[in-house]
C-alpha positions as CSV (number, residue, x, y, z in Angstrom):
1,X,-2.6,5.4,18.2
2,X,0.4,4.1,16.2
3,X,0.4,5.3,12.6
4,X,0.3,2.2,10.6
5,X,3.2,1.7,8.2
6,X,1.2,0.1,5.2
7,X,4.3,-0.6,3.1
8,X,5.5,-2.7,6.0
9,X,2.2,-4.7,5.7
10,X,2.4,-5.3,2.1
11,X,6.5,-6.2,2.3
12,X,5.2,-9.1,5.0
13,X,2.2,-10.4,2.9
14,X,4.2,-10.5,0.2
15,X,6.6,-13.0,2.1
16,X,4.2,-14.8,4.0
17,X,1.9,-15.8,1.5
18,X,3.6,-15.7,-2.1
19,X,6.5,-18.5,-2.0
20,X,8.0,-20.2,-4.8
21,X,8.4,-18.6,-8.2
22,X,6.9,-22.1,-9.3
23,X,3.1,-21.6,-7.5
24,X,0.4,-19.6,-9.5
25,X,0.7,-16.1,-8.3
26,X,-2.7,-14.7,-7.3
27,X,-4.2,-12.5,-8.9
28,X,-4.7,-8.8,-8.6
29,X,-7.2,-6.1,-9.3
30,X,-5.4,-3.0,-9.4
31,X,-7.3,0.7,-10.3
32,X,-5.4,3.1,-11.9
33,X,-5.8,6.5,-11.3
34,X,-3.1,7.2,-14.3
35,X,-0.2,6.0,-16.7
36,X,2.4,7.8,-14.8
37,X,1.4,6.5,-10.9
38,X,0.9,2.7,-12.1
39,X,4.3,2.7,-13.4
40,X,6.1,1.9,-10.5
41,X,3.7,0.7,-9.3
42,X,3.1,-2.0,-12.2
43,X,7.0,-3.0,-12.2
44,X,6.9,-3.4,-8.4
45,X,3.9,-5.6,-8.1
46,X,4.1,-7.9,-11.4
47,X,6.5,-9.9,-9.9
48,X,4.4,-11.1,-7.2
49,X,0.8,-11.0,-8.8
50,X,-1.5,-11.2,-12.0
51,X,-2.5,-7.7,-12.7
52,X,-5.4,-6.8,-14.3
53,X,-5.6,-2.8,-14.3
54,X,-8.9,-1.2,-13.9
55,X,-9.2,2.2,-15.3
56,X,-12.2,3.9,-13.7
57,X,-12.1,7.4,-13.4
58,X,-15.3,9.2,-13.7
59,X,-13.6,12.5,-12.1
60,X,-11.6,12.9,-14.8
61,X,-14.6,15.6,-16.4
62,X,-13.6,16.2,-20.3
63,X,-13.5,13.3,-22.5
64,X,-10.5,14.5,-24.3
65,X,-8.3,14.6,-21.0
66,X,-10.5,11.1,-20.2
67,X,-9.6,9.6,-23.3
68,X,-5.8,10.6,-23.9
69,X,-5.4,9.3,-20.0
70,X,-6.7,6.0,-21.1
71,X,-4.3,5.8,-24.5
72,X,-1.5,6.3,-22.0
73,X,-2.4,3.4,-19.5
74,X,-3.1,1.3,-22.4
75,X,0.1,2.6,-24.5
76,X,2.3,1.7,-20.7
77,X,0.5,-1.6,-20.3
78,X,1.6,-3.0,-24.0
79,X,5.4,-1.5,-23.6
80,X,6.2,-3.0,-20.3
81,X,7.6,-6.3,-20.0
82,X,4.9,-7.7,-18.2
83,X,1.5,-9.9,-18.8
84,X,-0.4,-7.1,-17.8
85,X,-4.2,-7.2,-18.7
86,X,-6.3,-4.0,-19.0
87,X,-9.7,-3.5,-17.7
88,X,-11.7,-0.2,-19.1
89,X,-14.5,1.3,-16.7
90,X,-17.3,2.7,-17.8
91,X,-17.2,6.6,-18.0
92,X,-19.9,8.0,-16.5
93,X,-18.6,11.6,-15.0
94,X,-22.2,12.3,-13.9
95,X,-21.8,9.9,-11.0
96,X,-18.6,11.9,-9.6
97,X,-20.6,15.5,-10.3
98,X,-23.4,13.5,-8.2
99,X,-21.5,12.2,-5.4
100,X,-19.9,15.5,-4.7
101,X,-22.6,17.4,-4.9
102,X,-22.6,20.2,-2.3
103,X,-18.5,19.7,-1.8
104,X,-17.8,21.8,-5.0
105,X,-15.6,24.6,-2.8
106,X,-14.0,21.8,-0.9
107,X,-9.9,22.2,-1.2
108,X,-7.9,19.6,-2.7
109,X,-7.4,17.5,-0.2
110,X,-10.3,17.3,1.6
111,X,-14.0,15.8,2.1
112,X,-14.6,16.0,-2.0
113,X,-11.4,13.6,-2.1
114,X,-12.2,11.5,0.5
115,X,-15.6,10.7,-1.5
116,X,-13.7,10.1,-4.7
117,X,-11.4,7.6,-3.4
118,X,-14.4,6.2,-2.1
119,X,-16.2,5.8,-5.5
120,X,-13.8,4.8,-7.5
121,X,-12.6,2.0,-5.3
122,X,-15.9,0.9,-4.1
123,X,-16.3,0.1,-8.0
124,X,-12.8,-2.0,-7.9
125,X,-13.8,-3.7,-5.0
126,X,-17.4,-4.7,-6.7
127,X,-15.6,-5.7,-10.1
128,X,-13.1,-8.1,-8.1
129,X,-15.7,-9.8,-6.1
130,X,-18.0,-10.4,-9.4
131,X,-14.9,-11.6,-11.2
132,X,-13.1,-13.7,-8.6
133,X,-10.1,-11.7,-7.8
134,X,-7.6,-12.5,-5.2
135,X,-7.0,-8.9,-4.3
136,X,-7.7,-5.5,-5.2
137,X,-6.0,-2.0,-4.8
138,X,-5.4,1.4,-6.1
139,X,-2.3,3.1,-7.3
140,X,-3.1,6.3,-5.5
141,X,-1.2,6.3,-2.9
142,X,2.0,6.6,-5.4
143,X,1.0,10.4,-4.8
144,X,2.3,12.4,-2.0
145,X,-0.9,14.4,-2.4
146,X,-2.8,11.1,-1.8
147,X,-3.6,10.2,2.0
148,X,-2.7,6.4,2.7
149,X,-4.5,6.1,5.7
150,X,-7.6,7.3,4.1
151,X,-7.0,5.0,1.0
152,X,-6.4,2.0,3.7
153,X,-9.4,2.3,5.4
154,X,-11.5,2.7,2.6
155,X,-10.1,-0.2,1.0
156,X,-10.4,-2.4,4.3
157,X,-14.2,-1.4,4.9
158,X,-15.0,-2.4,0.9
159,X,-13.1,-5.6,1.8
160,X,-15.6,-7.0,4.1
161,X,-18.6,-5.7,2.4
162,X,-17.5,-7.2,-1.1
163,X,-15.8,-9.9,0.5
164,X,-12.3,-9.5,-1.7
165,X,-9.0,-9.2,-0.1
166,X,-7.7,-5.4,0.4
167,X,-4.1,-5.2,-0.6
168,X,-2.4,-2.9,1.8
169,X,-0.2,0.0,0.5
170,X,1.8,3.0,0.3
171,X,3.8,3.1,-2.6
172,X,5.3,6.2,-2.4
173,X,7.5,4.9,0.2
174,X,10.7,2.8,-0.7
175,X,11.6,5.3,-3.1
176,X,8.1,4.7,-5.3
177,X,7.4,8.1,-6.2
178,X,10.3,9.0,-7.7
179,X,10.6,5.8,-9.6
180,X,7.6,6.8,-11.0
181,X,9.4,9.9,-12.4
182,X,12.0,8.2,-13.9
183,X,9.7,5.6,-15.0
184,X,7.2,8.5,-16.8
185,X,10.4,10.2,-18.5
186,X,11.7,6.7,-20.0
187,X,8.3,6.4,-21.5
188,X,7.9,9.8,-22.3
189,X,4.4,9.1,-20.3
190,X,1.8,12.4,-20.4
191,X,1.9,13.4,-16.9
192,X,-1.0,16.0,-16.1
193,X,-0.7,18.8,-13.3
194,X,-3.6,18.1,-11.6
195,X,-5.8,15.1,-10.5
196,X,-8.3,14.8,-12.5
197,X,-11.7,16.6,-12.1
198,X,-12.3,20.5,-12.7
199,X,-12.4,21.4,-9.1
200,X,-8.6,20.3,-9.3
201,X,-8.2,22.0,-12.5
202,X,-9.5,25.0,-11.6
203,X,-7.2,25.2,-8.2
204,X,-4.2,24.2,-9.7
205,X,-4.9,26.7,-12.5
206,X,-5.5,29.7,-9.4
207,X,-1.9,28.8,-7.9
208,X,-0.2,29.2,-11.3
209,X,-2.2,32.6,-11.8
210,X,-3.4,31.5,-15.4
211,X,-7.0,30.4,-14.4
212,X,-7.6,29.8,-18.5
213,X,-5.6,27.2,-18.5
């Protein structure tokens, strides 16, 4: 089977369905993984839609990481030159520990991730359908780490159960990730070395040989 190109997709919705810079754009319910991956992301995608970010990440497991994560998104959001509206989740990192239960020695990567995607964007799909969004998406596939097809399908299946549009994407491609770079160093953006829970932690920790860290 063809591998889908999902940035393709996105480049010919985009030009089908969002014409004159006069018509209301439609509006978008984007999750947010982190300040640094929405930045391109965010520049890229304000010119065509009404963003509201979601920030829902209950694998990120210590409330101080949690916490300067969301000052970050929320610092971004006010310094861009954008009408960008910010959406916080609830923190509950209890439901991630509970959904991943029994995948703890899972490598990045793997079936623990697949069930984090699904989590956090099963709640982004249920908080566009309850608040009448156009669209919803995630910014992780910015990350080269970050499977697109996975993402994709996820998204697609929550689409016709919440009955909300899935906006297709890759956004690393077209030069996305390293926009994102050069978008983190011009707003001196925190950018963490690993995802976001403590399996992550703890692995990236092992391949740096300082496991304290």
């Amino acid at each position: 089977m063809q591998k889908r190109n999902y940035q393709k997709e996105l480049d010919a919705l985009i030009e089908k369905e969002i014409g004159a810079e006069s018509q209301e754009l439609p509006t978008l319910l984007l999750h947010s993984c982190c300040a640094p991956c929405s930045s391109y992301t965010l520049e890229y995608l304000s010119r065509y839609f009404r963003i509201t970010v979601l920030y829902f990440n209950p694998n990120i497991m210590r409330k101080e990481e949690y916490e300067k994560r969301v000052g970050e998104q929320q610092r971004l959001i006010g310094e861009l030159d954008a009408s960008i509206s910010f959406l916080a989740g609830r923190y509950e990192p209890r439901e991630f520990v509970e959904a991943v239960k029994g995948m703890e020695h899972e490598p990045e990567g793997g079936k623990r991730c697949w069930t984090c995607y699904q989590l956090r964007l099963e709640e982004a799909a249920r908080i566009a359908s309850e608040k009448g969004f156009d669209f919803f998406c995630t910014t992780l596939s910015i990350s080269p780490l970050k499977h697109a097809d996975w993402l994709n399908s996820i998204g697609e299946e929550l689409s016709q159960r919440y009955g909300v549009r899935w906006l297709p994407s890759d956004f690393k491609k077209k030069g996305g990730y390293k926009r994102s770079i050069e978008l983190s160093k011009t707003h001196n953006l925190y950018r963490q070395n690993f995802c976001g829970c403590e399996y992550s932690r703890a692995e990236n920790a092992a391949k740096c040989n300082n496991p304290d860290e």
